[in-house]
C-alpha positions as CSV (number, residue, x, y, z in Angstrom):
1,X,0.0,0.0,0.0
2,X,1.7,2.9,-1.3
3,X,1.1,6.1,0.4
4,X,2.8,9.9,1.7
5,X,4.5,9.0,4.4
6,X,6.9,12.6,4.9
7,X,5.7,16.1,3.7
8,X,6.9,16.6,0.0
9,X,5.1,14.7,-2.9
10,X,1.7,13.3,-2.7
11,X,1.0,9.9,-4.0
12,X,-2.3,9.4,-6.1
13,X,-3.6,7.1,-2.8
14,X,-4.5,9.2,0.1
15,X,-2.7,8.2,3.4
16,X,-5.3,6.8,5.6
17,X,-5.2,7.0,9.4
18,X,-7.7,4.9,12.0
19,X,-8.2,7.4,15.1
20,X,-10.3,7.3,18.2
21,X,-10.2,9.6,20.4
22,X,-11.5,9.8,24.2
23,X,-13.5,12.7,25.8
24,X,-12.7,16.1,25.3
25,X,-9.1,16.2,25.9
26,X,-8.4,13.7,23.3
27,X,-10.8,15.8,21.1
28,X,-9.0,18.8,21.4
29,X,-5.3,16.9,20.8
30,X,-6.8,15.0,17.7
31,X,-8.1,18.4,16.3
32,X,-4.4,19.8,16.7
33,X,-2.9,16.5,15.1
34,X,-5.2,16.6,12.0
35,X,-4.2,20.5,11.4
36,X,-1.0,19.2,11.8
37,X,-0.9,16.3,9.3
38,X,-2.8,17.6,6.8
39,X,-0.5,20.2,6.3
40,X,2.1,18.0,5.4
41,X,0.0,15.5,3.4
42,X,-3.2,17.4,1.9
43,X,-5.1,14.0,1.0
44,X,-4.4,12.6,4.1
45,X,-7.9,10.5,5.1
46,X,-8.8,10.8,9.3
47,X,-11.6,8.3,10.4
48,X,-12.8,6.6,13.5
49,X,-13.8,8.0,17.0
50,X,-14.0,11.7,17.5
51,X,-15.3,15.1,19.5
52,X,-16.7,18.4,17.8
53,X,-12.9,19.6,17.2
54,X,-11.8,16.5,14.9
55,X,-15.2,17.0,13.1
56,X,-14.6,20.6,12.3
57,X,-10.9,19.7,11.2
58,X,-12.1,16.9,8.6
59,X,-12.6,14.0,10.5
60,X,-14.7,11.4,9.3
61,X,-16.6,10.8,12.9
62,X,-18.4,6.9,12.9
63,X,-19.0,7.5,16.5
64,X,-18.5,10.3,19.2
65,X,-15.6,10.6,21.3
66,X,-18.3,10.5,24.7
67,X,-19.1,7.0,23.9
68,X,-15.7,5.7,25.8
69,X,-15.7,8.6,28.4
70,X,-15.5,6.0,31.5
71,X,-13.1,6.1,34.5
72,X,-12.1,3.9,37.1
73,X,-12.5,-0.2,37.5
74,X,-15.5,-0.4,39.1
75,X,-16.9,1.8,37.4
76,X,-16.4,0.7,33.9
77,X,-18.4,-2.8,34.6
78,X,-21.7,-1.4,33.7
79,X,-20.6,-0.6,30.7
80,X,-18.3,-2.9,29.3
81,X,-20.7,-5.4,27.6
82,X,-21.2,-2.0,25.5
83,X,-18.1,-1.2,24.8
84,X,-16.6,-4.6,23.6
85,X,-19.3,-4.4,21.5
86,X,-18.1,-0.9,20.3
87,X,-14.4,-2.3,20.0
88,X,-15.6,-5.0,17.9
89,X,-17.3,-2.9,15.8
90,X,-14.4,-0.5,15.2
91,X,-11.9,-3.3,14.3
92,X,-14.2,-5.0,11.8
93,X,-14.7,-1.2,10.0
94,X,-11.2,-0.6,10.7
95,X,-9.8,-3.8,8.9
96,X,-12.3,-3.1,6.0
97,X,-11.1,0.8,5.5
98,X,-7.0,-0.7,5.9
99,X,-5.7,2.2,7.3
100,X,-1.5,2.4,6.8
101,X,-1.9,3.6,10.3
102,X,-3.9,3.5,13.5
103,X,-3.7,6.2,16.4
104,X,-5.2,6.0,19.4
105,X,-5.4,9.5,21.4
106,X,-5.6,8.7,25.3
107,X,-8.3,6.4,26.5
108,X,-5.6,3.2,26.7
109,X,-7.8,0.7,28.3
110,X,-10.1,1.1,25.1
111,X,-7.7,2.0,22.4
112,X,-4.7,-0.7,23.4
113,X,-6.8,-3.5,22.7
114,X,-7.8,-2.2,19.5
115,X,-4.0,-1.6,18.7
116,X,-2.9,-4.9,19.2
117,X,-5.9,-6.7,17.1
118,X,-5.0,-4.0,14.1
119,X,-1.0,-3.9,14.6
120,X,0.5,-5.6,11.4
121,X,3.1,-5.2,8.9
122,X,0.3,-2.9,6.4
123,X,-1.0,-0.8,9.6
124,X,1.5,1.0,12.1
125,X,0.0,1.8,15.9
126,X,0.4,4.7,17.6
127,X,-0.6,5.6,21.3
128,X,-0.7,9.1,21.3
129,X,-0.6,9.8,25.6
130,X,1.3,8.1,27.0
131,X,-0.3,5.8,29.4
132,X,0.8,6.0,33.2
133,X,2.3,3.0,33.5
134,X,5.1,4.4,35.5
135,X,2.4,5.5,38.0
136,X,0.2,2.4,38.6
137,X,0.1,-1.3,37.5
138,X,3.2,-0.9,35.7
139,X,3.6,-4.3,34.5
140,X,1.1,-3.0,31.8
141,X,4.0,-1.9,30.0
142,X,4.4,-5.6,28.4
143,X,1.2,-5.5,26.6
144,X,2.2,-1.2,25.7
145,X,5.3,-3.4,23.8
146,X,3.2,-5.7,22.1
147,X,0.5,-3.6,20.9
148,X,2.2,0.0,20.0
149,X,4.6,0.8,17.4
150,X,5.1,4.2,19.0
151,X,3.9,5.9,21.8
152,X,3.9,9.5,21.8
153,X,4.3,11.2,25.1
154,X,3.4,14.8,26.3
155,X,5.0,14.5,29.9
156,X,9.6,14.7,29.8
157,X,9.8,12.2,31.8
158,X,7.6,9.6,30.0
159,X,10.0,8.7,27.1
160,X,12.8,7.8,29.0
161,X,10.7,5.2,30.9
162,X,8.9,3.4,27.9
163,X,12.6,3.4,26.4
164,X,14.0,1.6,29.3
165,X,11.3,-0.5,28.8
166,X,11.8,-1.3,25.3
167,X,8.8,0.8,24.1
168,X,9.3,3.0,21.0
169,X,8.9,6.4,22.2
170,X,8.6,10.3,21.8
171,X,8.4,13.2,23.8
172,X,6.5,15.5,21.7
173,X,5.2,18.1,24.0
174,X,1.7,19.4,24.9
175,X,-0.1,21.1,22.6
176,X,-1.6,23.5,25.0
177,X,1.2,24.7,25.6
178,X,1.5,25.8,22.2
179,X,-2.0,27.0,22.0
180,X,-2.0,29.1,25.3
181,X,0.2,32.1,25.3
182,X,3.4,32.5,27.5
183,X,1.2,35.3,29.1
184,X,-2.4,35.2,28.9
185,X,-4.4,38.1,29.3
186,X,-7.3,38.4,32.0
187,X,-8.9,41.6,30.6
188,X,-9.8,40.2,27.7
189,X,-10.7,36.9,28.7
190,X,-12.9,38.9,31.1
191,X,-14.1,41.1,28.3
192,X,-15.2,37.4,26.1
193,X,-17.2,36.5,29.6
194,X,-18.6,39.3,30.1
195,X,-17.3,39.5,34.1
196,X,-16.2,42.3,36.1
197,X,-12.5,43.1,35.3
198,X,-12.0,44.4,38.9
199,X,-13.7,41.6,40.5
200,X,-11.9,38.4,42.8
201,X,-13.2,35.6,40.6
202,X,-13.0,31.8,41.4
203,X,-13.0,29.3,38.8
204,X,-14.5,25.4,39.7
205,X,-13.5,22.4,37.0
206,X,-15.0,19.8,38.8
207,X,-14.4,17.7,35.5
208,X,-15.3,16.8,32.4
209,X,-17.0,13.5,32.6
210,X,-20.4,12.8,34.3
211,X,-18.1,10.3,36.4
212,X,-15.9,12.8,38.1
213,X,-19.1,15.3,38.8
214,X,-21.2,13.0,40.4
215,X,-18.3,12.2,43.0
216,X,-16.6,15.9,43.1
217,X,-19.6,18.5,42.0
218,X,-21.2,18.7,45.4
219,X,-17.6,19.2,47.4
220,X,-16.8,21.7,44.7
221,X,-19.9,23.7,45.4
222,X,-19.6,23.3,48.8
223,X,-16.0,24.7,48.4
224,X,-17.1,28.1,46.7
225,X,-19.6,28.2,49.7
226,X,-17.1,27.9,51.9
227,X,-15.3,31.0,50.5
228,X,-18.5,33.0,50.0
229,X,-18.9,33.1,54.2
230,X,-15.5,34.2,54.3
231,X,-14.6,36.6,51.6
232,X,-18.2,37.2,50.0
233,X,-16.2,39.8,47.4
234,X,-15.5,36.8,45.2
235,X,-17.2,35.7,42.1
236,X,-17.4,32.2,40.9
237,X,-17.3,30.7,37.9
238,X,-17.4,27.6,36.1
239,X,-16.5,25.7,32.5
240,X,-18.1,23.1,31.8
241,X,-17.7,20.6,29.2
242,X,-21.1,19.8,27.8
243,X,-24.6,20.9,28.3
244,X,-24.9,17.1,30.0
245,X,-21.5,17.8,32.9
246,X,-23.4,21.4,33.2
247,X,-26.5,19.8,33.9
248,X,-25.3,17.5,36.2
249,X,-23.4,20.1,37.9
250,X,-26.2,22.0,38.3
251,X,-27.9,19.0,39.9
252,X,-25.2,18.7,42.6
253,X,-24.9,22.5,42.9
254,X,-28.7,22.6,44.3
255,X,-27.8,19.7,47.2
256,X,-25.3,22.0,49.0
257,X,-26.9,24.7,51.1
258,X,-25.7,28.4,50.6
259,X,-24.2,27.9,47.8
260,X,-23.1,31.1,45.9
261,X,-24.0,32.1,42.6
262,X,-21.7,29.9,39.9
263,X,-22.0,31.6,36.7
264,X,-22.1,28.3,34.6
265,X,-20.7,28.2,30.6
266,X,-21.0,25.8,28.2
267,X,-17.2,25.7,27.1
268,X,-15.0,28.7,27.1
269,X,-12.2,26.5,29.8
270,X,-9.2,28.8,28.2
271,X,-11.2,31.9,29.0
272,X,-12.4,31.4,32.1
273,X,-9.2,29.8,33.6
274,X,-7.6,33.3,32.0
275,X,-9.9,35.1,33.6
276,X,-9.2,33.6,37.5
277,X,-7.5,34.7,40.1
278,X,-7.8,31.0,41.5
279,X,-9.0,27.8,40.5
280,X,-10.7,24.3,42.2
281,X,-10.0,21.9,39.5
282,X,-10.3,18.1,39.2
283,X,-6.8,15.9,38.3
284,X,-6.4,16.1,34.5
285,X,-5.7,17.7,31.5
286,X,-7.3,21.1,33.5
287,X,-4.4,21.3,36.0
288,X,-2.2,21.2,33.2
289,X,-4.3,24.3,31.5
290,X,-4.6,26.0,34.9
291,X,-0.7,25.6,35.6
292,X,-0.1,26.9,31.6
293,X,-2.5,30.0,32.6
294,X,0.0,30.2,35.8
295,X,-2.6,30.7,38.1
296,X,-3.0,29.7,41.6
297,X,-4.8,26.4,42.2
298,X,-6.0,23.3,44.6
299,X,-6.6,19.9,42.6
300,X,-8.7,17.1,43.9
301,X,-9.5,13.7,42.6
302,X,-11.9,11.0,44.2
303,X,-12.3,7.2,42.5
304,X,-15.5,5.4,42.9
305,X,-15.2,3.6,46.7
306,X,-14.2,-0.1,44.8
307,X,-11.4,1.3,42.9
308,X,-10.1,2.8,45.6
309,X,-10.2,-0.5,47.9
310,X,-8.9,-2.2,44.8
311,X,-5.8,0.2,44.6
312,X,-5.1,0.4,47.6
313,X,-5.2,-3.2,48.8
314,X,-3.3,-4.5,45.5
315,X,-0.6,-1.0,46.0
316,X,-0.7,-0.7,42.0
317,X,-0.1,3.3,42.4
318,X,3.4,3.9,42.6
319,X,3.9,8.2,42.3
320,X,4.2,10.5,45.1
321,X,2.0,12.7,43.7
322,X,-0.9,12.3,41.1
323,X,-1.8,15.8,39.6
324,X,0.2,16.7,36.6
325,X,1.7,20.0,38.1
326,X,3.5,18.4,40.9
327,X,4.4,15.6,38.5
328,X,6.1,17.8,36.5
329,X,7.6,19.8,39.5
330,X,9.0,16.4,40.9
331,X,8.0,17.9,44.8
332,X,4.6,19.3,46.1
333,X,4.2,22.4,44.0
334,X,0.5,22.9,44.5
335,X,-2.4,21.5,47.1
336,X,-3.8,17.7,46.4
337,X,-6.5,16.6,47.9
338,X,-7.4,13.0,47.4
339,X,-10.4,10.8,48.0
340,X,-11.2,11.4,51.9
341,X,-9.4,14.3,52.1
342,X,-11.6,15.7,49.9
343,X,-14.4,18.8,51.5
344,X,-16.0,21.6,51.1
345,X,-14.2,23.3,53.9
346,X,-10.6,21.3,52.9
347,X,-11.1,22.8,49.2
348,X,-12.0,25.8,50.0
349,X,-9.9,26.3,52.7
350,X,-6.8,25.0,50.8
351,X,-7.5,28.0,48.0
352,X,-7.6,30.5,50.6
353,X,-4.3,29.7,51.9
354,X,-2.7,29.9,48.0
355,X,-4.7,33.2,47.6
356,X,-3.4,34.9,50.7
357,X,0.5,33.9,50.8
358,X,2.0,36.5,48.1
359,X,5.2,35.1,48.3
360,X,4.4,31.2,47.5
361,X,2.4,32.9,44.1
362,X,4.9,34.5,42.8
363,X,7.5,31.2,43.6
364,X,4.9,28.9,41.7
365,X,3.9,31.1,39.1
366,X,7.5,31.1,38.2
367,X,8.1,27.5,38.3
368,X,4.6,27.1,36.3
369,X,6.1,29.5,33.0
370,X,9.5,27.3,33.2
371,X,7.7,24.2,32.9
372,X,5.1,25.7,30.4
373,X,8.6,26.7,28.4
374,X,9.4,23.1,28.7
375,X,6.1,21.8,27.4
376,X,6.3,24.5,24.2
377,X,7.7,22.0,21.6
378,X,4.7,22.5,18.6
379,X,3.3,19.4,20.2
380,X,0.8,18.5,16.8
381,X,4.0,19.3,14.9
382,X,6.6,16.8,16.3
383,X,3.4,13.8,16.7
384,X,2.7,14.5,12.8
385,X,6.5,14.5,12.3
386,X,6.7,11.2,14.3
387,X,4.2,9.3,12.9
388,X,4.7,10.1,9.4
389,X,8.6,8.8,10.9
390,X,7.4,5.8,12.3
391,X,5.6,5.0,8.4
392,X,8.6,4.6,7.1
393,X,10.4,2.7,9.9
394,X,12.5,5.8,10.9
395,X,13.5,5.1,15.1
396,X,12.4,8.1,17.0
397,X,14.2,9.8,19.3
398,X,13.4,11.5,23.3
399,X,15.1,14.5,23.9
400,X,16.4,14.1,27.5
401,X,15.2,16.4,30.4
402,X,16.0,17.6,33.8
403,X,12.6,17.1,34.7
404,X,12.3,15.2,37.2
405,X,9.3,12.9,37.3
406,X,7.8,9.6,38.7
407,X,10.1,7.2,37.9
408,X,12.1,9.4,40.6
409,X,9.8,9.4,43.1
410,X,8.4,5.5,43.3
411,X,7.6,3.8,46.8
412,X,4.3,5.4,48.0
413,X,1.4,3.4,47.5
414,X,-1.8,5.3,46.4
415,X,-0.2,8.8,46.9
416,X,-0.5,10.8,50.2
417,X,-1.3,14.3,49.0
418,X,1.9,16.7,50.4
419,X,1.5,20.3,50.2
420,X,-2.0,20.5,50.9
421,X,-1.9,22.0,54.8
422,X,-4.8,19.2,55.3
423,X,-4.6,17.1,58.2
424,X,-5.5,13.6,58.0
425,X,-3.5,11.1,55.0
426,X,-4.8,8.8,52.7
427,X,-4.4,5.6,53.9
C-alpha cells in the first residue's frame, strides 16, 4: 500500500489514518494532530472516533468521542458489555477501510486493545498519551510493547521510561502549551465572559465526565460556599464541558446549602481559567491548563469507593503525587487533595491559603512558565513528524530532560497528597 509518508510529494492514494479519540481532551489533541498532518499530506484521510474539534478539522466521525468517556474499574463494569461491542465494531470497519496507520489519542484501556488486534506489517499503531504505567500497574508496560509501534508522550519524563522499557517512544510536547500564550491576558478573557475586570473571581473544574461530577460537583460547590462566608467579594465561575457535565453540575450544585451564585458556561475552559485569580479543579488535563494559565490552584481527585479499595489493597499506584503540576515539579508544587481528604471546607480552605500567601504565588507562578517553556515544543507538529517517521520505519528519538518525574519518586502506594496543609493522610 503505497502512500505519503513525509511532507513533500503526494502519491495518487491518500494516506489513511484509523483514530479514536477519548472525551474532550483527546478531542481537542486530535483536532491539533489533524491540522497538523494535513499540512504535510493534503489528502491525508482521518476516520474513527472523535469530538466536535476532529469534526470541524475533517474527520470522518463513525461514532462520538463521549461513547468511551468511562473512568475507574469499578466503574467501567456497567458498561463494558457496550463497549466490547463498540471495540468489535471498530476493528471490523477498521480492517475493511485498511488504514496504513492507527492512532489512538488517550483512553488506553479502550484504544490498546484495538491496537494490538490492528498492529501488522500494512498498519503501524500509535498511542498518542502516553499511558501512566510508570504511575500504577506498571507491569502493563508488556502489553504497551506488544500492541504500540510508537507511543507518543506529552510529559519529559515519560520517554525515557517506555525506552527503558523497550517501548518506541517520543516526547512531543503538549499542545496546550503551544495553543495558550506565554502570558495570557485576563482583561480580555474577562471582556469574552462578560465578568467584572475588577472583580476576585474563582473558577470550579470539577471535570469533564459525568463520572468525576457526580463524585466531586457537590464538594466543589460546597467549596465556593465555603469562600462566600469568608470573603463574599469573590465571584465564581465555572466551565463546563457539555450541556450534560453542566446539567449535572447543576444537579449537585442545588444539594449543597448556601451555595453562591456559579456563573455556569457551556465551554470557554481557556477563557475562564484566564480570567481567575484562583481555580478548584479536578486531576487532569485542567491542571495542566490551569498551571499553563500560571494561576493559583487546589486539585482534587476522588475514585468510585471499589477502585479505591482495589488500589489500595493491591498497591498498584506507585507516584508520590498524582496531579500533573506536581508531576512535572518532581516535589509538592500545588495543594492535592485526594479521595477522603476531599471537602468543602478542605477545598475551600486550601484555596484561601494559596490566595493569601503572596510570596508562595509568585514562587509557583514562576516555576509554572518554566515548565510551560518546557512543554512548548509544537506538540501536533513533532506527533505529525513522528508518525509520518514511524511509516517509514525511521527510530524516533526523546530528547532528555532535567525534569524530574515519577520514575524518581516510586515507593508510596496510592499517593498521600503533600503540600496540601490538610490534616488527615490517605491511607
Amino acid at each position: 500500500m503505497a502512500a505519503p509518508t513525509a511532507a513533500g510529494p503526494v502519491t495518487a492514494e491518500p494516506l489513511r489514518i484509523a483514530i479514536v479519540a477519548g472525551e474532550s481532551s483527546g478531542d481537542t489533541l486530535g483536532a491539533a494532530l489533524i491540522t497538523a498532518m494535513r499540512a504535510r499530506v493534503p489528502n491525508v484521510q482521518f476516520f474513527g472516533m472523535a469530538g466536535p474539534k476532529m469534526i470541524a478539522a475533517g474527520c470522518d466521525a463513525w461514532h462520538h468521542s463521549e461513547e468511551i468517556a468511562v473512568m475507574g474499574l469499578a466503574e467501567v463494569l456497567p458498561h463494558l458489555p457496550r463497549l466490547i461491542r463498540l471495540r468489535s465494531s471498530l476493528v471490523a470497519r477498521f480492517r475493511a477501510a485498511r488504514p496504513h496507520v492507527f492512532v489512538g489519542i488517550d483512553s488506553p484501556a479502550f484504544n490498546l486493545g484495538l491496537a494490538k488486534q490492528l498492529r501488522s506489517a500494512e498498519c503501524k499503531t500509535v498511542q498518542y498519551v502516553a499511558p501512566q504505567v510508570w504511575a500504577w500497574r506498571q507491569g502493563r508496560v508488556k502489553g504497551i510493547r506488544k500492541a504500540c509501534d510508537l507511543v507518543l508522550c506529552l510529559l519529559p519524563f515519560e520517554s525515557a521510561f517506555f525506552e527503558r522499557h523497550g517501548v518506541s517512544a517520543a516526547f512531543v510536547g503538549h499542545p496546550l502549551a503551544d495553543q495558550i500564550p506565554l502570558e495570557v491576558d485576563r482583561g480580555a478573557a474577562r471582556s469574552v465572559l462578560g465578568l467584572d475586570p475588577t472583580a476576585s473571581i474563582v473558577a470550579l473544574l470539577p471535570g469533564s465526565r459525568l463520572g468525576e461530577i457526580e463524585r466531586l460537583g457537590a464538594d466543589f460547590a460546597s467549596a465556593a460556599a465555603y469562600i462566600a462566608q469568608r470573603r463574599p467579594e469573590i465571584r465564581f465561575i465555572a466551565p463546563m464541558a457539555s450541556a450534560r457535565v453542566r446539567q449535572a453540575f447543576e444537579r449537585k450544585i442545588a444539594e449543597v446549602p448556601n451555595a453562591p451564585e456559579i456563573r455556569r458556561y457551556d465551554g470557554h475552559a481557556h477563557q475562564a481559567l484566564a480570567a481567575a485569580d484562583a481555580v478548584i479543579v479536578a486531576s487532569g488535563t485542567a491542571s495542566l491548563e490551569t498551571l499553563l494559565t500560571r494561576r493559583p490552584m487546589v486539585v482534587a481527585y476522588r475514585w468510585g469507593a471499589v477502585t479505591a479499595f482495589v488500589l489500595r489493597a493491591l498497591g498498584l499506584v506507585k507516584v508520590q503525587f498524582f496531579s500533573q503540576p506536581n508531576l512535572l515539579a518532581g516535589r509538592a508544587l500545588v495543594p492535592e487533595l485526594l479521595q477522603e481528604q476531599v471537602s468543602g471546607e478542605s477545598l475551600g480552605a486550601a484555596l484561601l491559603r494559596e490566595l493569601d500567601d503572596r510570596e508562595r504565588l509568585a514562587e509557583i507562578q514562576h516555576e509554572f512558565r518554566q515548565v510551560h517553556e518546557t512543554l512548548r515544543r509544537g506538540g501536533a507538529d513533532l506527533a505529525a513528524t513522528a508518525i509520518l517517521d514511524c511509516l517509514q520505519g525511521k527510530s524516533t528519538t526523546h530528547a532528555p530532560s532535567a525534569t524530574p518525574g515519577p520514575s524518581d519518586t516510586h515507593g508510596t502506594s496510592l499517593a498521600r497528597p503533600r503540600g496540601s496543609n490538610t490534616p488527615g493522610d490517605a491511607p
